[in-house]
C-alpha positions as CSV (number, residue, x, y, z in Angstrom):
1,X,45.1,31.7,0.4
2,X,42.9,29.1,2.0
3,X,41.4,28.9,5.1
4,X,42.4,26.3,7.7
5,X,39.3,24.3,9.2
6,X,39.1,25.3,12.9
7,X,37.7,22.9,15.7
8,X,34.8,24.1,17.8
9,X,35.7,22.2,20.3
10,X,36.2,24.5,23.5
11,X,39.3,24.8,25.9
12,X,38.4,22.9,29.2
13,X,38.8,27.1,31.0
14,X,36.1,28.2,28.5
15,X,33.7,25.6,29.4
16,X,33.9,26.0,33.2
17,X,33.7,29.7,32.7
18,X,29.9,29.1,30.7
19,X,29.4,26.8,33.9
20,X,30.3,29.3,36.3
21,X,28.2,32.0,34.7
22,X,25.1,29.8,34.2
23,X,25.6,29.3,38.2
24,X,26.0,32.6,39.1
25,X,22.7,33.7,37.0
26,X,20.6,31.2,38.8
27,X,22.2,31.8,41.9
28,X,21.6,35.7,42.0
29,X,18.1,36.2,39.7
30,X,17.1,38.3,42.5
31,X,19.6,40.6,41.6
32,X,19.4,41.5,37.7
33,X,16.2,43.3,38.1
34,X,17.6,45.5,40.9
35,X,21.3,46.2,38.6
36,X,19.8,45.6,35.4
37,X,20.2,43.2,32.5
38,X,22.8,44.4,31.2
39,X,25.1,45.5,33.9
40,X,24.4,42.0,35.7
41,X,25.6,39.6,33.0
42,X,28.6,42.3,32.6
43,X,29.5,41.6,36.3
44,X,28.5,38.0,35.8
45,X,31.2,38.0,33.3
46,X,33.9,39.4,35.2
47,X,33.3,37.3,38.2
48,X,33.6,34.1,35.8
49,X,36.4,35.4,34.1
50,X,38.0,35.8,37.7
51,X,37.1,32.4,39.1
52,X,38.0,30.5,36.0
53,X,41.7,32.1,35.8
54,X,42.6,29.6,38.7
55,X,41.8,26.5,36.8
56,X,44.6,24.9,35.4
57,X,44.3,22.9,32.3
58,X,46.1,19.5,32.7
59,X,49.4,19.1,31.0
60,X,49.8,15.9,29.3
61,X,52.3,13.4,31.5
62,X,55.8,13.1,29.9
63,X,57.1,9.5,29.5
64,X,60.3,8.6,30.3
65,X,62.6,6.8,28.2
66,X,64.5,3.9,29.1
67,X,68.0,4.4,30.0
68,X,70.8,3.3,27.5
69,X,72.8,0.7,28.9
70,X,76.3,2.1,30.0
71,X,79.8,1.1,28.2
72,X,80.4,-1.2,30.7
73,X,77.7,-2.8,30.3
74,X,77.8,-3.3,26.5
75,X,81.7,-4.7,27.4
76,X,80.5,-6.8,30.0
77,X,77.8,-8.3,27.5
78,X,80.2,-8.9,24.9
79,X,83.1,-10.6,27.6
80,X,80.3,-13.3,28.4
């Protein structure tokens, strides 16, 4: 059985989530010495997680198709 190549290319939610937790650690430095390391970027995490679940990813537009012309048109074009 072979393995199938995967992209690394990241969902548009997975990006804005690193965004939002590189944010949040510059924004609240202060703070990770007073929690701690680890219990900070766990928080960070969740908070992320959180804000990121509202982002929608955009759905690709559907294209219409043209209409197919009605029997009484075909007859019509066929009369003339």
């Amino acid at each position: 059985m072979s393995k199938k190549n995967l992209t690394t290319e990241k969902s548009a939610k997975k990006t804005l989530r690193t965004q939002i937790e590189n944010k949040l650690f510059s924004a609240f430095e202060d703070l990770k010495s007073i929690v701690g390391e680890k219990k900070f970027s766990r928080h960070v995490k969740k908070a992320s997680k959180i804000l990121a679940a509202g982002a929608k990813d955009p759905k690709p537009k559907k294209v219409k198709k043209a209409a197919k012309p009605t029997k009484a048109a075909k007859a019509a074009e066929h009369v003339s």
